[in-house]
N, C-alpha and C positions, 0 to 999 in steps of 0.2 A: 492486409496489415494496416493500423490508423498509425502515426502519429501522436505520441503521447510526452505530455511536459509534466514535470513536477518539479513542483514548488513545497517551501516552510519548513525547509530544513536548518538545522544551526545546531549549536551549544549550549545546552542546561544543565543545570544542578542534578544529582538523584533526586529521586522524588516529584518534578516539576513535569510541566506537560510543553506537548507541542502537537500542531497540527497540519499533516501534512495535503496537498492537494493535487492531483492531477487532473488536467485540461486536456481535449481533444479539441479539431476540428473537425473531426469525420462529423456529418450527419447522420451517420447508422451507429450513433455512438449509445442510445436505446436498444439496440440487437445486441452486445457485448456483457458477457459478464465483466465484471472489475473485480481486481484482485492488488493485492501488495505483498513483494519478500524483500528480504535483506541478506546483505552478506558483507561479514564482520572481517577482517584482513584474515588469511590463510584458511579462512572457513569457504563453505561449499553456498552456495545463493540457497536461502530457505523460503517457504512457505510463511507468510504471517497472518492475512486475510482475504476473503473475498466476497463480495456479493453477487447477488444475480441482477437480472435484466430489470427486474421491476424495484428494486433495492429490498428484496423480501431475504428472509433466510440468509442472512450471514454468516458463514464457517472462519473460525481463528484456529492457529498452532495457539499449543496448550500452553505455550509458553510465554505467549499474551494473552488470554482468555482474562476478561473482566477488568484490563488497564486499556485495552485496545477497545476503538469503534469506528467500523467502517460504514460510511453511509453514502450516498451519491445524489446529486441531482441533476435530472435526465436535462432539463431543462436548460443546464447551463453547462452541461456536456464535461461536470464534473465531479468526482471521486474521493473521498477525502477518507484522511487517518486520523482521528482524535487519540492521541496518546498520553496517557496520567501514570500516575505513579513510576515514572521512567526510571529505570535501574541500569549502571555502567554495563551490563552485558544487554543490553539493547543497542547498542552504538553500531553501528553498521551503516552503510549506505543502502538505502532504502528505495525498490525501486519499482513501481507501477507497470501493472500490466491487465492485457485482454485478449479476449479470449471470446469463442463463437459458443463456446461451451464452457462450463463451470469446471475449474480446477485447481487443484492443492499441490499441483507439480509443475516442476519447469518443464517439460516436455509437451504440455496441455497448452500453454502461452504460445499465442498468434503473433504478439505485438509486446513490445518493452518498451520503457522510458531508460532516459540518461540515469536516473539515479540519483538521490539528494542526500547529502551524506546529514546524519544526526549524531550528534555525539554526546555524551553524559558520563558529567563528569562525576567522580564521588565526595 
């Protein structure tokens, strides 16, 4: 398991963006896929994106496809979520994870962050 921090959460308008980031200090933070889910009060923790080892082939739930982008840089041992066109059913607490293998399920995830909560208002 690493150790994972996220940051750049807060409060926006519909519509506006935000960008969130997760940090490690593991040095094997190059062997991990990265990924991001959320879970909105009385809902279940979802799937939103992930990337692979080399930041190639990124997979998003269809319900961010094209306002989401996940990208990472190995270099700085960190992960990030550019988020646009944000809509109030995106509000959730938002929370980074990794994984030795690529995954779209919570059951896949090796390793979790605290969680940054985002909220959008209408």
């Amino acid at each position: 398991q690493v150790q994972l921090v996220e940051s750049g959460g807060g409060l926006v308008q519909a519509g506006g963006s935000l960008r969130l980031s997760c940090t490690t200090s593991a040095r094997s933070f190059g062997t991990y896929a990265m990924g991001w889910f959320r879970q909105a009060p009385g809902k279940e923790r979802e799937f939103v994106a992930v990337i692979n080892w080399h930041g190639e082939t990124p997979a998003y739930a269809d319900s961010v496809k094209d306002r989401f982008t996940i990208t990472r840089d190995n270099a700085k041992n960190t992960v990030f979520l550019q988020m646009i066109s944000l809509k109030p059913e995106d509000t959730a607490v938002y929370y980074c994870a990794a994984s030795s293998r690529i995954f779209t399920t919570r059951a896949a995830v090796d390793s979790w962050g605290q969680g940054t909560q985002v909220t959008v208002s209408s």
